[in-house]
Structure formats: C-alpha cells, structure tokens
N, C-alpha and C positions, 0 to 999 in steps of 0.2 A: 627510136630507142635511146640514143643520147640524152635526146633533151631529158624522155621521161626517169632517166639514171639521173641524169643534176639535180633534176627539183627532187626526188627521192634524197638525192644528197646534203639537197639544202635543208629541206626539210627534219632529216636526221639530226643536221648540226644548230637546230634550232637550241634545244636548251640547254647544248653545250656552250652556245653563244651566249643567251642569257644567264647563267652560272658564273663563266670566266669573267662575264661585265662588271657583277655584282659582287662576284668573290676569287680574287684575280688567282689569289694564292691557291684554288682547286684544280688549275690545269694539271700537274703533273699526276695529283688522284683521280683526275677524269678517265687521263691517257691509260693510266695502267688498270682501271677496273671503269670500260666503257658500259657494263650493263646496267653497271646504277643508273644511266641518267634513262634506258630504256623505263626500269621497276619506276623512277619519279615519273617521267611521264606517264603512265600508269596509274599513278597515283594522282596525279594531278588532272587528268581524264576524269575516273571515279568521281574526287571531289567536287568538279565543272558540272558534269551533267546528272549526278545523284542520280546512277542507277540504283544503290542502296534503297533509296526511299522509294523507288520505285516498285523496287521487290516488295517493300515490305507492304505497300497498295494492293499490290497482286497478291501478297498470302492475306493478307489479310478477309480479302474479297473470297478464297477457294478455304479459309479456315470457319470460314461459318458453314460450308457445306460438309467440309471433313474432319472436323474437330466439334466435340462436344463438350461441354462446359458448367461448372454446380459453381454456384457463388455463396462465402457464406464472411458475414458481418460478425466484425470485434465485440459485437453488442451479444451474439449470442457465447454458451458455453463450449459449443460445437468448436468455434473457432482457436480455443486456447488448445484443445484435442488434437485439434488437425497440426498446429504451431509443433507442440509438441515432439507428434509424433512424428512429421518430415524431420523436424532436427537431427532427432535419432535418426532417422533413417539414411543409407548412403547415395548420394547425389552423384550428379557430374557435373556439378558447381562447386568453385571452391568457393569457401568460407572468407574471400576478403571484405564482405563488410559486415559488418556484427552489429548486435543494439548491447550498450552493457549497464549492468544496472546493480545493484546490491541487496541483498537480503538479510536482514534481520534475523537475530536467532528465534523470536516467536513464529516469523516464517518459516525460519530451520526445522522447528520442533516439528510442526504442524506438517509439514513434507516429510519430517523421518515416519512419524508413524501410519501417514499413506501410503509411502513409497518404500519400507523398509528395505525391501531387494534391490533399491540403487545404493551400487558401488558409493557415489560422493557422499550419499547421505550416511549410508553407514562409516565411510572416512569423517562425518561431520559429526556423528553420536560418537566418537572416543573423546571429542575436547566439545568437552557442551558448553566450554566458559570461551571457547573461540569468538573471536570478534567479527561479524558481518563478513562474507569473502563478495568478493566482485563478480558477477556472474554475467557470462553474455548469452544471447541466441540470434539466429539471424535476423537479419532487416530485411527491407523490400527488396525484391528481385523477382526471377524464377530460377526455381527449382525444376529437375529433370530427375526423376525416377525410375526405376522399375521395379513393378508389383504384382507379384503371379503373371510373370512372361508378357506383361502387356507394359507400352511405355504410358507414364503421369507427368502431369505439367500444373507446379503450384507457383501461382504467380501473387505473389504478395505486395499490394500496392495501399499508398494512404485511401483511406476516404474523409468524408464532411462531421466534423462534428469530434464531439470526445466522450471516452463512454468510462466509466469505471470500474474496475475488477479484480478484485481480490489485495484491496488495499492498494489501490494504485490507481492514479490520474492519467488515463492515456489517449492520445491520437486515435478517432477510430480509423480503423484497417477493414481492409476486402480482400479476402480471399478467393482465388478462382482457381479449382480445379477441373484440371481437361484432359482429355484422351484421344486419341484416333478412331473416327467414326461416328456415326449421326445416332448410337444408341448409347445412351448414358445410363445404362445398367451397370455397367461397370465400374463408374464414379459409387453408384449410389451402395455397391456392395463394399470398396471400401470405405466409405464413410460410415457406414452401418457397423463393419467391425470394429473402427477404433471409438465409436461410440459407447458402443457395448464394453470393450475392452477397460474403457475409463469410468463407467458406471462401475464395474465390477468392484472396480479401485475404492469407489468414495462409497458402497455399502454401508461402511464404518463410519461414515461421516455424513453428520446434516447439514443438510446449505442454506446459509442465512443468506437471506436479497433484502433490498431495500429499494427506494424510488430514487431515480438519478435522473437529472437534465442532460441529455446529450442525444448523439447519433445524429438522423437529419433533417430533427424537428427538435422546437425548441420544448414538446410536448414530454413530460415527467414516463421514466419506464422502467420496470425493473433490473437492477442490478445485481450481479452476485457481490455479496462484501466480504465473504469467509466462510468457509468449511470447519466446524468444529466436531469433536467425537463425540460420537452418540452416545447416550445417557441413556443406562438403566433407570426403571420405574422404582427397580427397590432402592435408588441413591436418594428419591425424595422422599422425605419423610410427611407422610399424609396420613388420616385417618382410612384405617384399610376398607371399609364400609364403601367411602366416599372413593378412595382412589378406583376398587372395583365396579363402580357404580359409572364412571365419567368411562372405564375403559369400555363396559360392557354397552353403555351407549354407541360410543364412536362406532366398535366395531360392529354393531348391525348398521348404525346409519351407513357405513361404506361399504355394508352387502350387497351385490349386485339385484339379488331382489328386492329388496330396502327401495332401490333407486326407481325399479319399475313399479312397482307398490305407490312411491310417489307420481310418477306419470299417469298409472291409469287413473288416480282418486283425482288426476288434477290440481296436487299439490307443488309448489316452488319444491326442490331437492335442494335447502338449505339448513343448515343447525349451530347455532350461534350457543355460546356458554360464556356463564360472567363469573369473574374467579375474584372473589373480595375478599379482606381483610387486609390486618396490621400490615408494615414493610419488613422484610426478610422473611418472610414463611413460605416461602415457596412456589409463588406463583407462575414466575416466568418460568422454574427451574420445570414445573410440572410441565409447561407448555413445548419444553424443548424434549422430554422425556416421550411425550406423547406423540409426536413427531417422528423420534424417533423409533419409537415401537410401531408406526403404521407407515413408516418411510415416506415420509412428506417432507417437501423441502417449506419454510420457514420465510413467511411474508410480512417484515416490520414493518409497519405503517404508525406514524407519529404524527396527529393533527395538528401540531404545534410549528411545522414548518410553511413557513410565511408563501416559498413558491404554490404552497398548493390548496388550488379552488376548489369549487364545485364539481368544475370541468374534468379538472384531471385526477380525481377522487374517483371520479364515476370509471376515466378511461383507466387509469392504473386497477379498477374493480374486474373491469373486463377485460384485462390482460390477462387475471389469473387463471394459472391452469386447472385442471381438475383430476386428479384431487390435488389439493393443498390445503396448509395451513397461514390463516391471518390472521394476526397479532396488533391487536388496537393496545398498548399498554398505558397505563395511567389514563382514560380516557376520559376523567373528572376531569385533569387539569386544563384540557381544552376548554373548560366553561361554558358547552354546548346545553342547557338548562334554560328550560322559562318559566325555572323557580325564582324569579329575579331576586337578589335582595332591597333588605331598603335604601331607595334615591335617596341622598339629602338631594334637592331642588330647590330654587325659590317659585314661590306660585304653590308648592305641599307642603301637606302637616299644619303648621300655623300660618302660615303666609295664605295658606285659602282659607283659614280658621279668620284671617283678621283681611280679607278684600283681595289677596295677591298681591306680587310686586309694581305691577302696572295703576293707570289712570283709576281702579276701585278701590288697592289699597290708599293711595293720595285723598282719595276723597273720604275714606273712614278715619284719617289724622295720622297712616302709619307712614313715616318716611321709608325711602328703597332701602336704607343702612339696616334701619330694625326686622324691615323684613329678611333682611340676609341674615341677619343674624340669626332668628329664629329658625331657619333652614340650616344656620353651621354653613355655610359657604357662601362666598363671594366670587364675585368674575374675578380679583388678582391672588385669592386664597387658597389655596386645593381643601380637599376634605378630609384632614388629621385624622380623623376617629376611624376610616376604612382599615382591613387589615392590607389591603391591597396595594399596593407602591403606583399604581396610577387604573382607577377602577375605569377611566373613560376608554379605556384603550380592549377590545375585543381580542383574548386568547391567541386565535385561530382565525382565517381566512374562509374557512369551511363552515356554512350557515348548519345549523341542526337538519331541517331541511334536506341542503344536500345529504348530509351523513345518512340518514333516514333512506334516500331514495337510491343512492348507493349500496343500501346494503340490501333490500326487499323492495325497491321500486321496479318499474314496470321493465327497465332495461339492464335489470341487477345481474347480475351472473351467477349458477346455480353449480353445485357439486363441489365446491371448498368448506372450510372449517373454520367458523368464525368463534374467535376468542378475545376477548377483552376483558384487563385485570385494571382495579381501582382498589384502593384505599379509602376512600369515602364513598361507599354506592348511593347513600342517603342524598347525595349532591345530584345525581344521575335523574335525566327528566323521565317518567315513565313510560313515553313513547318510544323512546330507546331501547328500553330494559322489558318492554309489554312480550307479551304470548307472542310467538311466531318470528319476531326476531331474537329474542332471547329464550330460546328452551328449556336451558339447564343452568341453575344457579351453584355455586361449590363456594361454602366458606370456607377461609382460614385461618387458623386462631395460630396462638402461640403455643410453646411447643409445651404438651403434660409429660406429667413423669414417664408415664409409657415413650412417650416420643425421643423423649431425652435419653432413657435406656438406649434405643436403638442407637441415637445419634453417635452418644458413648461408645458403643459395640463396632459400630460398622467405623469408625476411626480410628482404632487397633486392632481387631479381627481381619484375619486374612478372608481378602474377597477370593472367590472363585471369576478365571476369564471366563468370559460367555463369546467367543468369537472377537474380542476386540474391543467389544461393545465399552470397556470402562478404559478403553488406553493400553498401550503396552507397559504402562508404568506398574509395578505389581506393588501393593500393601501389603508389607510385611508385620507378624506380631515384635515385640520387642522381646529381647535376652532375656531380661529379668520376669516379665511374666509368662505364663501360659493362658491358654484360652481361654481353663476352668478360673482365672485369677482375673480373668480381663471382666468373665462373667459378673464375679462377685466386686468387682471396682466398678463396673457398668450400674449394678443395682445399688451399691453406696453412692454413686453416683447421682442419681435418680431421685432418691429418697430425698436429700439436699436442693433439690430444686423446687419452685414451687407452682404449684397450677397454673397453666396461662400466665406466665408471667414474665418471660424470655424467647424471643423470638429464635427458632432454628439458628438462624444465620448466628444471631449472637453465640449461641451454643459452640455452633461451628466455628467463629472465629476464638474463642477462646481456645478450643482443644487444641486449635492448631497451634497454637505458642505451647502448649507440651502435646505434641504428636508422637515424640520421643521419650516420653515418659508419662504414662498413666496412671501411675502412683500420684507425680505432684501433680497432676490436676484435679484427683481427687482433692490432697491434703490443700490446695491454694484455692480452692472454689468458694468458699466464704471469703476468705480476702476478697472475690475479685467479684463477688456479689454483692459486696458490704460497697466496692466502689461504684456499681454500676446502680445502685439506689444512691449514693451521692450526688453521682453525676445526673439522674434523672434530676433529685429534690431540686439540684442548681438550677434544671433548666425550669422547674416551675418555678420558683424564684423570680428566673428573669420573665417567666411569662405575667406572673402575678405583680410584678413591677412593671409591666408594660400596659398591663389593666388599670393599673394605679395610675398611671401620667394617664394615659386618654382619661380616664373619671376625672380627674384635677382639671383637665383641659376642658371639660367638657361642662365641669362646674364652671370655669373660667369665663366661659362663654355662655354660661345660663345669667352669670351675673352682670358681665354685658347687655346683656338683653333685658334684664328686669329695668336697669339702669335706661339705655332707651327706651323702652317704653314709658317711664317713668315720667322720661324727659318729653318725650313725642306727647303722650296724652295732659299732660299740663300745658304745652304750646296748646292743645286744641284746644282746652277748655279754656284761655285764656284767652284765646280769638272766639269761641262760641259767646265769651261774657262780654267782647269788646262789641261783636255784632249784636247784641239783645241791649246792650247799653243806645248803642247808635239806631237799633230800635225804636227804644223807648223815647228819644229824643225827637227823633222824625213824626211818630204818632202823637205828644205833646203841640206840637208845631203846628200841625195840620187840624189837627183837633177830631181826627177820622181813627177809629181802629185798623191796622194794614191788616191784609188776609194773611193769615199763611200759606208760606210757598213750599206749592208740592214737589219733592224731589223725590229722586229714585232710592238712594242711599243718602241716609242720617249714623250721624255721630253716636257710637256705641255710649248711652248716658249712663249702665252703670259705675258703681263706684270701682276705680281704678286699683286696690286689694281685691275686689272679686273677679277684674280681667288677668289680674297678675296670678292669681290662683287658679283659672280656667289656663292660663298659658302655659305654666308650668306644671299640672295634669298633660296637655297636649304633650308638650316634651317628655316625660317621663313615660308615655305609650310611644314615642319614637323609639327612644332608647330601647324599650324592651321590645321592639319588632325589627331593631337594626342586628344583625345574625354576629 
C-alpha cells in the first residue's frame, strides 16, 4: 500500500516538477491553487492522445445514419434564399465572423422597391443621395436552428470554382442543410417555403441571366446578373395591330393544349420571332415587356463572346428551362452569313482575267506586282477600300452551322421563346430567318405622329399602378397644366413631328430634358429638330467624305495598275521582238525554216489600249459588286 501511495505521489508531482523547472517563479501559484496543474494535465492528455478527433470519426460514421442532409450550390438562386433567410433567422451561433461588402445606391434602389417592408431599406429611401453603407452577412461555419419544433443544421462551406450573381464576382459556396433522422421531408418543406416566399417577392420583377464561366467546370452556364421591374406593354410604343398580334401569338403558343397539339402532329414545341428595324424603336424594350406579361425570366445570349463555341452554344441551349425567354440581340453583327461579300484576292477578278499570280500569270508577261495590284492587295498592304477594320478576322467563334443546330437541330431544346432583334435583317442568311425557326417577323419603324402623341401623353399624364408593375415611383402631372392641357400640348406636339422620321427613344430622350415642363418642349421642338437634322447632314458629310478618299484611293491604284501593265507588256513585247529577231537570224544561218513551237499559253498579241480597256471594265464590275 506504501509503495502504491509514493508512486501515485510521484506521479502527482510530475508537472508540478516540470512547471517549477521551466518556470521557477510559479511555485508559490502552484502551492496555493494546486488544481490547475490537475485541469493542465487534462489538457495536455486531450491534446496527446486526440480523443477530439476521435469523436468526431465516430459522429461522423453514426451521422450518415441519423442525420439527413440537402446540398444546394452558389450557382443556384435557391442558395442566395436560403443565405438569406438563416441570417434573419435566430441562431445559437454567434455572429463572430462576418463577409462585409458594399452596396451601391443602384443596388439600394433596386432592394427598396423589392423589399419595401425592410426597416434598413426604408431608413435607406429618406437620404437617396446617401453614399454606399457597408453591409455584412455571415461567412462559412454552421448554423444551428430551430424551425417548427424540429432542430436545422446549415453548414456553410467554400466550394470549386466562382460563379457570378447579381453584379458580383464570388467564390462558389455549398450549402448543406440537415436534420435529425433518415427522412428529409422535412429539409424539403423548408426549402419549399422560403422558395416560394422569395418568388412572391420578385413577382414585380424580371430576371435577367446571361452565360458565365464558373462552378466545377470550366463549361459556360447561366447566371443571374439583375432583377429589374417589370414593364407594362402599354410603356412601349408599337403599332397596336402588331403589338396585339405578337401577344395573341405567344399566348396560345404557351397554351397547354398548344403544346400537346404539337406532340401528337409530331411537331418540335418551338417559336422563334425576328424584331427588325432602325436603333431606338423598341425592340429589346418590347422583349423585356413580354416577359414580363408571361412571367419569364430573360435569356442574353451574345454570339460575339469569344469564350463561346459550338459546344457550349448547344449546352448553354439545353440548360434552358421551360418556359423561358432567349434573347439573340444584334444577331447581324455576329457575321453569321454565306452572303459573303466581295474578296479582293490575287488569283480573282483580273488576276485570273490575265493567267493568276503564279507560274500562268509569268508566262502571259504579268509580273506578281501588277497582279496585286489589280486585286488592291498585297501580302504587306491590307485592303483600304473594306468598311471593315480587319475583314480576315471572323465575328464570332460560333460557325452558322452551330447556331442553326442549336436552335432546331436534332438535340435542340423545345418549350422556350426565341427572339432575335437586328438592324439590318437584309445581312441575315436565309437559313436562319426560313419557316420553322423563324415564325413571326415584327417590324419597327420610327416613331408617326400617332406614336409621338402617345409618347407626349404618357410623359406628363399620370399613369395608373397596376400592382407595382411600373415602379413605386409615381408620375405626376405638372402645376401649371391639366390633363385637358397636356392633351392639347400632346396633339401640337404631334402635328410638328414628321412621319418616320425620329426614332422613340430620340423622342424620349428629348422630353426628358423638359419632364418638368410641357409647355417648353412644345415651344423648343423646332430648335432641337432643326439640330438633330444638322447633326444627321454632318454625319453624311463625313460619310460622303469617306466615299470620297476610298474613290481617290482607289483611282490611285487603277493608275498604278494601267502604269504596270503598261510597263509589264512593253517588257514583253520587247523580249517577243528580241526572240523573232534571234529567230530570224538562226533560220538565215541554217538556211532551214524552224517549226513553230507548240506551247500551252501564248502572249496575249492584242493591242495593249484594248487590254487596258478590257482591264479597267474588269475593275469597274468589281467596284460595283464590292457591297
């Protein structure tokens, strides 16, 4: 019993030994509070042999059986919801690490009139000239809940890749929510609700996506880029025939019978619409309107971005959901066309008119230089006369092809709303624009006097809310007039415009420098017509002065060319006279007539004014087939 009392003794005075070694000056705090060095060995146990980790081996192993779990990616919209709504919600975690970030007043705007019944925000609408505040929400961890008497577990961790939303470059994130018990109905009921809850929210608002490289492929996928308020159909100013005519389409094509009608005939459930005309009259404004009247969220797709192929044409195609709207805008500028224009080339036009720039022009007397010339380009010259800033370089990455089989190929994707709007449809190859991918054609013109009345009216007439639909911002009439005043300044207004001659948008931007006064936009509207026919005449001006250099340039280089050839076919004919001389001399000598030798190509013998005249016909049919 001794011994086993000592070595328990010694044992005891183990760390008090090694403490006093180390740190001489702790004996007399040892002496009077001896349970510390109990709690450190304790501690120093733990850290040795990591039962910690060992625990957490073990739960880990018994939380796959008793814990249920829903994972959901930064990539989706689900996830900003859930973010969200745990913030608000009361934890048993505290708040010591936060993400903090800044907001912009166009952020601000666009959150008051979602979220008007938040407190900040409504502190944030008294001072609208406030400058950005700091704003945080939490970071990775978890969260501990409770939600309808059952405990939640949201565990917020990075993931692979970065995805983008709502004007923001971020890290993607994973979320995992979990519960106690092997049935995750109860995950899915709340998620279902704050799903639902935030749909309610963005009614009032349509959601623009676009294609983003992230998450954990380097493969292109939709993004959200912003929520903007929905747009009435009566803000755009259309011909009412046509606007009724494009609504009363959509809405049977998105009839439920509509869609089996196409199943049983064995039709693709597709309908594509091409919206042309001038720039400012409305096109995109129509496509966000319509959107909004059939509650579709809003698909930008631009074939002018260099990341995207064939490939991912096809796969960003069949991402989309159904229904939706896609939005091909400007889809001339892509240069997707096998209307080609005219190549200048060597080896065309004159240059095969007179043998090519190779071994057949040499042997008809043209040197490689005259042949260049007659083509306008050389290997170190570009091609001036293009309107093009470099024609060898292709638009887009996206072959016609693809776009084609993308949109009605055999692995297309059916039940969306396809729209694309151009400015030149005449540039658009007909395979694009044919029966069955283009349905429905809608032009746009500039705005008539009928048009411009409206424009006038609904810029000082008090709108009526429709739910939200136009903004919480309300238009008010002005002091000085009345309605019946706005009418009759609406119709003088009118009468001063003239037919197709001013685009909406111009309209619109004008009023808006007197929104405040209806009167001076009446009385300043010849001033500012009388400028906006200056500023056109200018720009034809400078267009018809740009016609003018290339002609000079172009004459520049027909006179080069007469000049070589001039020069070329006098070398030939000087060597064809030196060879018939040394001919002549050989057959004197011999006293034999020589045969003539048969060759494939001989020296063009007419007179060199009738090649010069044939050349410059040639050229003058380039010129007029060059666009």
């Amino acid at each position: 019993m001794d011994i086993a009392r000592a070595a328990r003794s010694d044992l005891g005075s183990l760390p008090e030994y090694i403490i006093t070694n180390f740190i001489p000056g702790a004996q007399p705090f040892l002496q009077r509070y001896p349970r510390i060095i109990r709690v450190l060995g304790a501690l120093l146990a733990v850290w040795y042999f990591g039962p910690v980790d060992r625990l957490k081996a073990l739960w880990s192993r018994f939380a796959q059986f008793l814990i249920s779990t829903v994972t959901v990616s930064s990539e989706e919209d689900l996830f900003q919801y859930l973010v969200a709504w745990v913030s608000d919600k009361k934890t048993l975690r505290a708040d010591h690490t936060l993400n903090a970030f800044t907001n912009s007043p166009q952020e601000d705007g666009r959150r008051r009139r979602r979220f008007a019944h938040d407190p900040d925000m409504e502190e944030m609408a008294r001072k609208p000239t406030e400058d950005p505040k700091i704003k945080y929400e939490q970071s990775q961890g978890m969260q501990i809940f409770i939600h309808k008497r059952r405990l939640f577990f949201a565990k917020r961790t990075l993931g692979e890749g970065h995805t983008y939303y709502s004007n923001r470059y971020k890290r993607t994130e994973i979320l995992n929510i979990s519960c106690f018990g092997r049935a995750t109905q109860p995950i899915k009921d709340l998620i279902e609700e704050i799903f639902q809850v935030n749909k309610d929210k963005e009614r009032t608002m349509t959601i623009i996506r676009r294609p983003f490289t992230g998450g954990y492929s380097s493969r292109l996928s939709w993004s959200r880029l912003t929520a903007k308020p929905r747009r009435a159909l009566d803000t755009v100013i259309l011909d009412p025939v046509q606007k009724q005519s494009v609504l009363k389409d959509i809405a049977e094509y998105m009839d439920e019978s509509t869609q089996n009608f196409y199943g049983d005939h064995g039709i693709p459930y597709r309908r594509g619409y091409l919206f042309y005309g001038p720039p400012g009259c409305g096109k995109t404004s129509f496509c966000l309107a319509l959107a909004s009247k059939f509650n579709l969220d809003v698909y930008v797709l631009t074939l002018l971005d260099h990341e995207l192929q064939d490939s991912d044409l096809m796969s960003l195609m069949n991402q989309l959901p159904s229904p939706s709207l896609l939005l091909l805008e400007d889809i001339d500028t892509a240069g997707l066309s096998r209307k080609k224009p005219f190549a200048d080339t060597a080896g065309s036009g004159l240059a095969g008119m007179f043998g090519g720039g190779g071994r057949r022009g040499m042997r008809r007397g043209l040197p490689p230089g005259a042949v260049a010339a007659a083509s306008g380009t050389t290997k170190t010259e570009p091609n001036l006369d293009s309107d093009d800033e470099d024609t060898n370089k292709q638009a887009t990455r996206v072959s016609l092809s693809g776009l084609l089989n993308a949109i009605d190929g055999v692995a297309a994707p059916e039940g969306h709303i396809l729209i694309m709007t151009t400015n030149k449809p005449h540039e658009l190859d007909d395979a694009l624009v044919r029966a069955g991918r283009i349905s429905v054609k809608v032009a746009f013109t500039n705005a008539s006097q009928q048009q411009a009345e409206e424009i006038f009216s609904r810029m000082y007439v008090d709108l009526p809310q429709s739910g939200g639909v136009l903004g919480d911002a309300k238009i008010t009439p002005t002091e000085k007039s009345s309605e019946t005043d706005i009418k009759d300044l609406a119709k003088r207004f009118a009468e001063q415009i003239p037919e197709a001659t001013f685009s909406p948008a111009d309209l619109q931007d004008y009023l808006l420098v007197h929104k405040k006064d209806p009167e001076g936009a009446v009385k300043d509207l010849k001033q500012w017509m009388d400028g906006q026919y200056e500023e056109r005449k200018r720009k034809e001006e400078e267009k018809e002065a740009e016609i003018r250099y290339k002609a000079q340039k172009a004459e520049r280089r027909r006179r080069q060319f007469r000049e070589d050839m001039k020069a070329a076919l006098s070398d030939e004919k000087k060597k064809a006279e030196g060879a018939a001389d040394d001919e002549g001399g050989d057959e004197g000598e011999d006293g034999n007539e020589a045969e003539p030798e048969t060759v494939e190509e001989t020296v063009d013998d007419r007179p060199i004014n009738e090649q010069l005249r044939d050349a410059e016909k040639e050229i003058a049919r380039e010129d007029r087939a060059r666009p």
